[in-house]
C-alpha positions as protocol buffer text, in pm:
chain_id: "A"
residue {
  index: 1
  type: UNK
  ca { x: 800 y: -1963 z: 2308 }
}
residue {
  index: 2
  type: UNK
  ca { x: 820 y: -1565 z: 2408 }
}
residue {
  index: 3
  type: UNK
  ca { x: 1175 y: -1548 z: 2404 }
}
residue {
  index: 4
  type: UNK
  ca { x: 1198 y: -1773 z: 2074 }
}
residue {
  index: 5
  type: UNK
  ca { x: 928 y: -1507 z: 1947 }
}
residue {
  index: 6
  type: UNK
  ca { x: 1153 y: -1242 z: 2065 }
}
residue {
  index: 7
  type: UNK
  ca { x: 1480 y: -1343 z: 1975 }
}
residue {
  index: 8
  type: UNK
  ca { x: 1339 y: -1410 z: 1551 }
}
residue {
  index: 9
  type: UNK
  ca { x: 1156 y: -1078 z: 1554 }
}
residue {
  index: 10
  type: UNK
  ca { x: 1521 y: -923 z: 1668 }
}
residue {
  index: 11
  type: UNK
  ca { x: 1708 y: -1077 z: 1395 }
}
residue {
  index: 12
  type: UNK
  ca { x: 1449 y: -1020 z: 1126 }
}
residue {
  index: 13
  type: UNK
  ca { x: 1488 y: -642 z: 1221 }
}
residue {
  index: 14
  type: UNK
  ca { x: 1806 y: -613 z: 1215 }
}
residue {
  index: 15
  type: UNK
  ca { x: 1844 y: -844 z: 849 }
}
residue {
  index: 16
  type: UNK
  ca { x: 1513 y: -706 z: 694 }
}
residue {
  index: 17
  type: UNK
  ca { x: 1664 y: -688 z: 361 }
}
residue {
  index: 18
  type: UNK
  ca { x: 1852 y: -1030 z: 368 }
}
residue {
  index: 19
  type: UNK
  ca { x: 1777 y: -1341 z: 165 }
}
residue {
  index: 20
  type: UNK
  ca { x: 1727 y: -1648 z: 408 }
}
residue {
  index: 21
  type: UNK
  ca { x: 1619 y: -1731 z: 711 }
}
residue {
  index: 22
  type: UNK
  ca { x: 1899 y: -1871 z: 990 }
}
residue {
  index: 23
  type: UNK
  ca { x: 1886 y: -2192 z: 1085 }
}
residue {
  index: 24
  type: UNK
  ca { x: 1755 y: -2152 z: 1404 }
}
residue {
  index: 25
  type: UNK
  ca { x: 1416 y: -2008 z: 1241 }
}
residue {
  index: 26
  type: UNK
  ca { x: 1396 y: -2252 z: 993 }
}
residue {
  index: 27
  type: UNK
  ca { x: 1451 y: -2573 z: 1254 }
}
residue {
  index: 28
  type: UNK
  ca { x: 1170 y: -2369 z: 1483 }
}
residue {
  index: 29
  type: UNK
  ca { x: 949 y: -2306 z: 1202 }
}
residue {
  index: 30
  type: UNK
  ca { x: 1009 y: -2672 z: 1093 }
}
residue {
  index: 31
  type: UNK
  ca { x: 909 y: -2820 z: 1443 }
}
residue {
  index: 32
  type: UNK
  ca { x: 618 y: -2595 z: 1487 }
}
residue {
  index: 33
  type: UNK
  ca { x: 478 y: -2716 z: 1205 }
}
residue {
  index: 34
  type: UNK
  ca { x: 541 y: -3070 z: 1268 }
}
residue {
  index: 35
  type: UNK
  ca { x: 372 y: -2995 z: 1642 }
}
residue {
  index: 36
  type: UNK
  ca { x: 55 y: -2802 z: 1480 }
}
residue {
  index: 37
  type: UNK
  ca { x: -5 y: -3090 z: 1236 }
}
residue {
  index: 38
  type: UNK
  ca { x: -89 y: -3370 z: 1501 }
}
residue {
  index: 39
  type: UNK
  ca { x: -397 y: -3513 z: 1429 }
}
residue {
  index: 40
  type: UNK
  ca { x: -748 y: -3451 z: 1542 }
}
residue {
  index: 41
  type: UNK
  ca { x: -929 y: -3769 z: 1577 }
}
residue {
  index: 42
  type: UNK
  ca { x: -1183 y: -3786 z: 1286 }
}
residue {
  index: 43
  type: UNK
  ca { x: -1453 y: -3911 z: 1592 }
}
residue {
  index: 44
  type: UNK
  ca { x: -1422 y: -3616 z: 1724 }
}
residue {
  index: 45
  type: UNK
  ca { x: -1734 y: -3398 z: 1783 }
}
residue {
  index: 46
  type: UNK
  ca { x: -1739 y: -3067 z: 1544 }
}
residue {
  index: 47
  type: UNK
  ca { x: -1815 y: -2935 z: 1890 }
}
residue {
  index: 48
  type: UNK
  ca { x: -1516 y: -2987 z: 2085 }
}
residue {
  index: 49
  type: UNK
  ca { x: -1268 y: -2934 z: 1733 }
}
residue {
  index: 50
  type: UNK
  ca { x: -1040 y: -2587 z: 1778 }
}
residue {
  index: 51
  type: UNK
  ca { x: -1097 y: -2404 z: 1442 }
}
residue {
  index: 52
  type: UNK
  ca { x: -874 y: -2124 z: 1380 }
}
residue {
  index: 53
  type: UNK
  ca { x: -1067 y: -1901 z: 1115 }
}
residue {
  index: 54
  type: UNK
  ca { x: -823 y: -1686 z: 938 }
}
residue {
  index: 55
  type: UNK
  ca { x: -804 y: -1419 z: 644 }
}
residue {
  index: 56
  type: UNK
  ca { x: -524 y: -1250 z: 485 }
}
residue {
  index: 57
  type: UNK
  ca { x: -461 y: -923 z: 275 }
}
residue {
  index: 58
  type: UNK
  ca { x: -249 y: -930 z: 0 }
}
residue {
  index: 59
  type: UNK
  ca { x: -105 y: -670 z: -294 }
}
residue {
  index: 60
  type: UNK
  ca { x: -271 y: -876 z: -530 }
}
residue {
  index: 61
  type: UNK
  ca { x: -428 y: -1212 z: -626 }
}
residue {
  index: 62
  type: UNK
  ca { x: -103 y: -1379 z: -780 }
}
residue {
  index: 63
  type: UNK
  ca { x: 201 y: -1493 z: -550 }
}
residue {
  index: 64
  type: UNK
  ca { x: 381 y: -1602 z: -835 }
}
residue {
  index: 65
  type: UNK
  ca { x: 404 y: -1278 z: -983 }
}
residue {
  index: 66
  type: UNK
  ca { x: 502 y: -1115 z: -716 }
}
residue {
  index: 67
  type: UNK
  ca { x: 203 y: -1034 z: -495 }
}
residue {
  index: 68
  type: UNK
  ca { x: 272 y: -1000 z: -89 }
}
residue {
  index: 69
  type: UNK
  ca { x: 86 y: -1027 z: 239 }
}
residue {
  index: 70
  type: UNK
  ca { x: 11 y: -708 z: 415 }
}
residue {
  index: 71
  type: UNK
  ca { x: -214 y: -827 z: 687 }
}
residue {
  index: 72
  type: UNK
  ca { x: -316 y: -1148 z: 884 }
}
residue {
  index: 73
  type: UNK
  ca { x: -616 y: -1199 z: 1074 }
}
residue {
  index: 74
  type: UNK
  ca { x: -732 y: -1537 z: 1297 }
}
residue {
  index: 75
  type: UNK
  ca { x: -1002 y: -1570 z: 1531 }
}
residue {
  index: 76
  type: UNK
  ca { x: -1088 y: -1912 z: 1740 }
}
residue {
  index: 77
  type: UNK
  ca { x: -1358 y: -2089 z: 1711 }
}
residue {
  index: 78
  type: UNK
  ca { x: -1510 y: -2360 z: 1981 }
}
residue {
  index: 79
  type: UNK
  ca { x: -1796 y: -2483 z: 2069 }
}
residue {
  index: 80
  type: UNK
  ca { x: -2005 y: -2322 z: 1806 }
}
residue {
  index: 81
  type: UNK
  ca { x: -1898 y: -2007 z: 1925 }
}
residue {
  index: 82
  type: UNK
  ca { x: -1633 y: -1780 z: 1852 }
}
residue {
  index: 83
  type: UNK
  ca { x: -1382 y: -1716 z: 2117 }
}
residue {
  index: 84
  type: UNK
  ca { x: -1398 y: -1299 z: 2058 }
}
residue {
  index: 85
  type: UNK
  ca { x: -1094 y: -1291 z: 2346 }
}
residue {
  index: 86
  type: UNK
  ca { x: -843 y: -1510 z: 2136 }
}
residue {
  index: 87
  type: UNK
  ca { x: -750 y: -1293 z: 1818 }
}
residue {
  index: 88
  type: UNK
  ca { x: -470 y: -1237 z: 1572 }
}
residue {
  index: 89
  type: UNK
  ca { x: -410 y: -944 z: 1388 }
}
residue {
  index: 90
  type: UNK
  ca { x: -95 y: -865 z: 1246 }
}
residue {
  index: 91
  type: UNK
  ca { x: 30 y: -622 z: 971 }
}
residue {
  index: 92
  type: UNK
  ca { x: 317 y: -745 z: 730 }
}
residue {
  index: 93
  type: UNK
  ca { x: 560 y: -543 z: 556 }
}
residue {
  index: 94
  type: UNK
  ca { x: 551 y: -637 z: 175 }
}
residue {
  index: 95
  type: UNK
  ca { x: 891 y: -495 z: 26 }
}
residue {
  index: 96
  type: UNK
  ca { x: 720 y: -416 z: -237 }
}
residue {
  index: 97
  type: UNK
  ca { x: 482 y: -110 z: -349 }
}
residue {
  index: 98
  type: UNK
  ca { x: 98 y: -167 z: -305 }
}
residue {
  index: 99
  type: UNK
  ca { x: -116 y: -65 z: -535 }
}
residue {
  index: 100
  type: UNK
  ca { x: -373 y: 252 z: -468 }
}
residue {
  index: 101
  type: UNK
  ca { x: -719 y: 23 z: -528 }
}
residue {
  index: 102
  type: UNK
  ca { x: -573 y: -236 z: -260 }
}
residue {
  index: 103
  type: UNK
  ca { x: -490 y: 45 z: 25 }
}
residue {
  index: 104
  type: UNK
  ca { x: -848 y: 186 z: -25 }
}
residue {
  index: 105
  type: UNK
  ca { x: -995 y: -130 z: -31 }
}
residue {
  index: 106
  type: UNK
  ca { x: -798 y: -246 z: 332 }
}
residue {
  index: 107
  type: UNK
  ca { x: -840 y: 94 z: 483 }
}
residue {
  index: 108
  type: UNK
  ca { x: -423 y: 32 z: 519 }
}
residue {
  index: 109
  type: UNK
  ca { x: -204 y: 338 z: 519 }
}
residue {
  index: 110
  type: UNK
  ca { x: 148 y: 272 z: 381 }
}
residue {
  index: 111
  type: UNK
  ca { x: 261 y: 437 z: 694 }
}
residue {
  index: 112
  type: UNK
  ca { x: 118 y: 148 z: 863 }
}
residue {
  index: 113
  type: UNK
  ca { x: 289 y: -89 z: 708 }
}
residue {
  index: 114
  type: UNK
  ca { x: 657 y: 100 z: 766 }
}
residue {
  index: 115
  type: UNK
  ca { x: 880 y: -91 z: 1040 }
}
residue {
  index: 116
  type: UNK
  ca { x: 634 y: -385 z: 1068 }
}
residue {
  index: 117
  type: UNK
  ca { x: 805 y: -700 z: 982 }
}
residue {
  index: 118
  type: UNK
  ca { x: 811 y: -906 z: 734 }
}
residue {
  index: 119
  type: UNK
  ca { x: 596 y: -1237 z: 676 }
}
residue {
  index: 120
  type: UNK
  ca { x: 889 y: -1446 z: 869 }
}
residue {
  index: 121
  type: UNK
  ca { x: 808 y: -1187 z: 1176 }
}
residue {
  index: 122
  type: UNK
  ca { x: 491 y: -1256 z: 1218 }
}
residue {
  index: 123
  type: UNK
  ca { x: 459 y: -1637 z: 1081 }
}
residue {
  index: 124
  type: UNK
  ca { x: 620 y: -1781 z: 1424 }
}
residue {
  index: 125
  type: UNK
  ca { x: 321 y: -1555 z: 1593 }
}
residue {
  index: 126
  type: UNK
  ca { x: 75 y: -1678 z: 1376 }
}
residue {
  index: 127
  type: UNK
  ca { x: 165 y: -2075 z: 1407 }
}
residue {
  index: 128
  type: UNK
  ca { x: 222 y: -2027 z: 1789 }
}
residue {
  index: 129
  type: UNK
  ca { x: -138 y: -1895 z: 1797 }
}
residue {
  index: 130
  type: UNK
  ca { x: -342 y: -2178 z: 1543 }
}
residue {
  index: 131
  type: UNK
  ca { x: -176 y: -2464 z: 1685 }
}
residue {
  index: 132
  type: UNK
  ca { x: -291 y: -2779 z: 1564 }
}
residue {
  index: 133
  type: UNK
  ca { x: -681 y: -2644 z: 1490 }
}
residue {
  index: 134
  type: UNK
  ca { x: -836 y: -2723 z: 1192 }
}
residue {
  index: 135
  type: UNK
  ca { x: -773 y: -2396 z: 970 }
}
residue {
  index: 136
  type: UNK
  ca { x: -1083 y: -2277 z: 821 }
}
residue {
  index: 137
  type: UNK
  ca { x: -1111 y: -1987 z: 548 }
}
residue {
  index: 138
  type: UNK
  ca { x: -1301 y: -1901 z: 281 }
}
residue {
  index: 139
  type: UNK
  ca { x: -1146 y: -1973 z: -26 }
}
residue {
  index: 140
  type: UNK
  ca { x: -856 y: -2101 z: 181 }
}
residue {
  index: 141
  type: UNK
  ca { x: -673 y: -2225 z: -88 }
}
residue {
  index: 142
  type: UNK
  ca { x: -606 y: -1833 z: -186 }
}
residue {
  index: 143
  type: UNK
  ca { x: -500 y: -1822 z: 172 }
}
residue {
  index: 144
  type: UNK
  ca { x: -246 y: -2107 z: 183 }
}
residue {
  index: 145
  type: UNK
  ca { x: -149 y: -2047 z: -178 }
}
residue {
  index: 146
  type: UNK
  ca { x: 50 y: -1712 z: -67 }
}
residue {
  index: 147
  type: UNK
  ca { x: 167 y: -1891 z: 293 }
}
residue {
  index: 148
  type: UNK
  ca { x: 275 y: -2260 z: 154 }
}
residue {
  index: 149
  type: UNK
  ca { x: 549 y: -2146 z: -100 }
}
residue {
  index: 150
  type: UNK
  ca { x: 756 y: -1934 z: 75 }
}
residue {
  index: 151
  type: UNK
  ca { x: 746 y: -2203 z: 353 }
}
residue {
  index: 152
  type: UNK
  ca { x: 921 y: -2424 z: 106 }
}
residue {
  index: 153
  type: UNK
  ca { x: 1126 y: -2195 z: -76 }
}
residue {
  index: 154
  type: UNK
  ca { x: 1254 y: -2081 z: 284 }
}
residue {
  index: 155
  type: UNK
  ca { x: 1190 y: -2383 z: 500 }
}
residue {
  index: 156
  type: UNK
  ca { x: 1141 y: -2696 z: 307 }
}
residue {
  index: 157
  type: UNK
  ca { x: 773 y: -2769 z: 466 }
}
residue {
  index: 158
  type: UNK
  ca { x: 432 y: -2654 z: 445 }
}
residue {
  index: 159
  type: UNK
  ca { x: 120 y: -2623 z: 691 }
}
residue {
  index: 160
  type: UNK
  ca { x: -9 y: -2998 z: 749 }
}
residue {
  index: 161
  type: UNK
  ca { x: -369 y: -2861 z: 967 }
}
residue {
  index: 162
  type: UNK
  ca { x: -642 y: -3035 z: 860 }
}
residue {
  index: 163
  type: UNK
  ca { x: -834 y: -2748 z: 654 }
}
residue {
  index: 164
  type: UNK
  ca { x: -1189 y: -2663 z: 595 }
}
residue {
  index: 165
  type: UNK
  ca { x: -1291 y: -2411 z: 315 }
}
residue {
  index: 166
  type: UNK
  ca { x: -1689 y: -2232 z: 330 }
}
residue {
  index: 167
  type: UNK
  ca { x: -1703 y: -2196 z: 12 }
}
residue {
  index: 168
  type: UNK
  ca { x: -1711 y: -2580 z: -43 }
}
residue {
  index: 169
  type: UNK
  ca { x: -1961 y: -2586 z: 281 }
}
residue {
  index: 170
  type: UNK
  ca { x: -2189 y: -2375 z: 156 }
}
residue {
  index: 171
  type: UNK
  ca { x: -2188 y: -2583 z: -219 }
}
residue {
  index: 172
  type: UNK
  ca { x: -2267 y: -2911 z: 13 }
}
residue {
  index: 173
  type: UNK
  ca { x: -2553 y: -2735 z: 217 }
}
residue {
  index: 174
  type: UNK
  ca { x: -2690 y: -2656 z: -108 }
}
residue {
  index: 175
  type: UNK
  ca { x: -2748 y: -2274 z: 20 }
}
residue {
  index: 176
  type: UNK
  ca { x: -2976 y: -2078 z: -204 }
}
residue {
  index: 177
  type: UNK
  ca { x: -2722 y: -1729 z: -288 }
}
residue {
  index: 178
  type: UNK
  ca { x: -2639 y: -1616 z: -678 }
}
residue {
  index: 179
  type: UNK
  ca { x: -2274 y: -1740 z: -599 }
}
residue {
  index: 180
  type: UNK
  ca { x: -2086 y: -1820 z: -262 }
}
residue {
  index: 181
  type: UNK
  ca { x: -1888 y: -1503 z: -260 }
}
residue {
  index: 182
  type: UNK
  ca { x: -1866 y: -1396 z: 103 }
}
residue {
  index: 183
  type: UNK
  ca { x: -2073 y: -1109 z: 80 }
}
residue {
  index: 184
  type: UNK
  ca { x: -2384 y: -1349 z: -60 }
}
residue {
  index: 185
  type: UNK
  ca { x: -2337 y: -1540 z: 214 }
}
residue {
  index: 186
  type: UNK
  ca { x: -2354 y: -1316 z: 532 }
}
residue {
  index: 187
  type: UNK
  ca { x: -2586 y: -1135 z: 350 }
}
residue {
  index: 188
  type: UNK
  ca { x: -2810 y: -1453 z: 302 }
}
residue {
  index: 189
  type: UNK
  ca { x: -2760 y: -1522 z: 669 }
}
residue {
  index: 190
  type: UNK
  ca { x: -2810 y: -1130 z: 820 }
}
residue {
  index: 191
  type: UNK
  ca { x: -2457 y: -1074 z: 942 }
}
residue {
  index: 192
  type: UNK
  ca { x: -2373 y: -720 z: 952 }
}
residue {
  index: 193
  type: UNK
  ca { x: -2085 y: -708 z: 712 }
}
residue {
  index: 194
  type: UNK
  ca { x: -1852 y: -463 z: 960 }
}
residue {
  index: 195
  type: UNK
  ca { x: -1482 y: -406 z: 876 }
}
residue {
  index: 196
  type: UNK
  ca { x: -1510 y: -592 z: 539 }
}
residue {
  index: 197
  type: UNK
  ca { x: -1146 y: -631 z: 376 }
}
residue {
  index: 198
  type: UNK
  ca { x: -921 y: -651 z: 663 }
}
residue {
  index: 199
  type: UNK
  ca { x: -805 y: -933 z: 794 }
}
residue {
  index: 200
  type: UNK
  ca { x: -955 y: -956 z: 1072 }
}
residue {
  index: 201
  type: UNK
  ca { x: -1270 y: -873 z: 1020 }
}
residue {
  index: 202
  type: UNK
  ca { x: -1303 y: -1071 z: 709 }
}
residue {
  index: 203
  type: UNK
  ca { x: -1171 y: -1379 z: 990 }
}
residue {
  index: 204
  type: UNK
  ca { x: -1456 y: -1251 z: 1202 }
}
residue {
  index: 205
  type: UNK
  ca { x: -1750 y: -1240 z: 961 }
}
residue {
  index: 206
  type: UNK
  ca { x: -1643 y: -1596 z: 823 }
}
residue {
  index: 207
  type: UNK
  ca { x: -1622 y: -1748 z: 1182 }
}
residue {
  index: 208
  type: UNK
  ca { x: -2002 y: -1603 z: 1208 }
}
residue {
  index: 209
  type: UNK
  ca { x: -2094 y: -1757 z: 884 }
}
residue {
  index: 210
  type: UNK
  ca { x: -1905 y: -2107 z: 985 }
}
residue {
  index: 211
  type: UNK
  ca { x: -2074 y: -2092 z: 1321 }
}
residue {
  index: 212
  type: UNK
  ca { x: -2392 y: -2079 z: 1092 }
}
residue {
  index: 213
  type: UNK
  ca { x: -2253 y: -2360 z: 895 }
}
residue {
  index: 214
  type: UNK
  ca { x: -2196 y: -2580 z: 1240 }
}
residue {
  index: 215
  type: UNK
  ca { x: -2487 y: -2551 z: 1316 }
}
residue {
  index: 216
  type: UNK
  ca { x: -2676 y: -2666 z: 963 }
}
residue {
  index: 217
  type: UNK
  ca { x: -2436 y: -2956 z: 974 }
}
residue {
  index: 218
  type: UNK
  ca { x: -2571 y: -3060 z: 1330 }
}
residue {
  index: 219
  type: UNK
  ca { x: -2963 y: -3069 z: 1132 }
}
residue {
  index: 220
  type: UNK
  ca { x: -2806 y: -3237 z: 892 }
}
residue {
  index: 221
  type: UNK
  ca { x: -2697 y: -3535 z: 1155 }
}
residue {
  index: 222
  type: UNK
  ca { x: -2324 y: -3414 z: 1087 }
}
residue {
  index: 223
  type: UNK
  ca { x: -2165 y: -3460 z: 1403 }
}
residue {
  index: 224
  type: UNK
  ca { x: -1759 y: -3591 z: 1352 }
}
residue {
  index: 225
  type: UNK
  ca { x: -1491 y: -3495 z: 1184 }
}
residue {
  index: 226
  type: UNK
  ca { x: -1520 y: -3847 z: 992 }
}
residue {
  index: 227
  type: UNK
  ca { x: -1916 y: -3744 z: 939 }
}
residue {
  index: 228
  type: UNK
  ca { x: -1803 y: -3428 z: 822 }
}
residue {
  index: 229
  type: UNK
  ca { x: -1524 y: -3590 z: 523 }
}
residue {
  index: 230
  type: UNK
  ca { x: -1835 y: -3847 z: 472 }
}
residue {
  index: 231
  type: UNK
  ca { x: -2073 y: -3549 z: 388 }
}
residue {
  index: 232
  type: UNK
  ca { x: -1874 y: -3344 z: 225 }
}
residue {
  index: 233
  type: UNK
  ca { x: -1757 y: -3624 z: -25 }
}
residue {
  index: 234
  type: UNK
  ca { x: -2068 y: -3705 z: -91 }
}
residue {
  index: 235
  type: UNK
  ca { x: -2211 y: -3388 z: -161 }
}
residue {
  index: 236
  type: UNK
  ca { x: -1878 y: -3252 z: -389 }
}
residue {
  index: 237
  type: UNK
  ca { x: -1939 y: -3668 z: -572 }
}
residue {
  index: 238
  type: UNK
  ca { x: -1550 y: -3687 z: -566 }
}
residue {
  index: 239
  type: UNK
  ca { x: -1571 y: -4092 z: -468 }
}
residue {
  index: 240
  type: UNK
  ca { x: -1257 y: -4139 z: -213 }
}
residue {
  index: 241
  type: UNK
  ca { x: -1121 y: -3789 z: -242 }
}
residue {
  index: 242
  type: UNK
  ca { x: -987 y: -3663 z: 101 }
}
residue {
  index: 243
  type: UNK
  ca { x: -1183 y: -3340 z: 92 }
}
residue {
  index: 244
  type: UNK
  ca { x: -998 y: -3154 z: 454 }
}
């Protein structure tokens, strides 16, 4: 997987302004994907599930117009607890300009950003390092939104984890906050809100506040992955709807 790593992050800097990936990344990309989405067993305990809590950065709130990722951020999550050794953090070169508010917002420099790759670079990274966890973000939809097209513009495929959103967590544990904005949240649970708007430590404060949904769940008699789907169906009163 290093060398594969290696050889894509070679080609990508030496083609950083080319259209298309070659179809060596695109058949990787392709498998990787297929690997990562292998199922977890819905009996499984919440306990023993891998959850990979991630966060990106972006230019802007709208792919389709044009908006890039600048930064993505992952932490692991076992256990209940989060794995602090096992972290991703990478910085992605947008080709594009970003705006003033969204550099002083991140704390990113466009300096940092100069010869970083692209989001090609750093995607082969990033699926190498979620495997086949459940993916859990807060308003991961925003998340995959900015990932899932250019995976099909590009490669024809799109990440198959199961997924697990805390906004739609916190709705089914009925917690008491204004509105389940991230910053209501840890603030309703007493986590220090620490490097708030990068990706990482966004990933980090929502693997706190999931660890604090984990263990509500386990008062609640939530204990599967199946339990979980059960609960969370029956809280959003969507009938059959697959929820994650």
């Amino acid at each position: 997987m290093d060398a594969l790593i290696d050889k894509a992050k070679k080609f990508l800097r030496q083609n950083q302004k080319k259209n298309g990936l070659p179809p060596f990344m695109v058949e990787q990309i392709r498998e990787m994907i297929a690997r990562n989405s292998r199922s977890v067993s819905p009996s499984t305990l919440l306990e023993d599930v891998r959850y990979a809590v991630m966060d990106l950065e972006t230019t802007g709130f709208n792919h389709a117009k044009g908006d890039e990722i600048i930064a993505v951020g992952a932490v692991i999550v076992k256990g209940h607890e989060i794995e602090g050794d096992k972290t991703f953090h990478q910085l992605v070169y947008p080709y594009r300009e970003v705006p003033e508010n969204v550099l002083k917002l991140t704390g990113i420099q466009r300096e940092m950003l100069v010869g970083r790759l692209g989001f090609f670079g750093v995607l082969i990274e990033f699926l190498d390092f979620i495997g086949n966890s459940v993916i859990v973000g807060h308003n991961i939809g925003f998340d995959l939104g900015f990932i899932n097209p250019k995976l099909k513009k590009y490669c024809r495929t799109k990440i198959k984890n199961r997924t697990l959103d805390t906004i739609a967590l916190a709705n089914a544990l009925h917690i008491p906050v204004k509105s389940y904005s991230l910053d209501n949240l840890i603030a309703y649970y007493g986590i220090e809100a620490g490097e708030r708007h990068t990706a990482i430590g966004d990933a980090f404060l929502t693997a706190q506040l999931f660890t604090r949904f984990l263990a509500a769940l386990r008062e609640q008699n939530v204990r599967t992955l199946s339990g979980l789907n059960h609960f969370l169906k029956q809280r959003a009163r969507l009938g059959d709807e697959k929820i994650f």
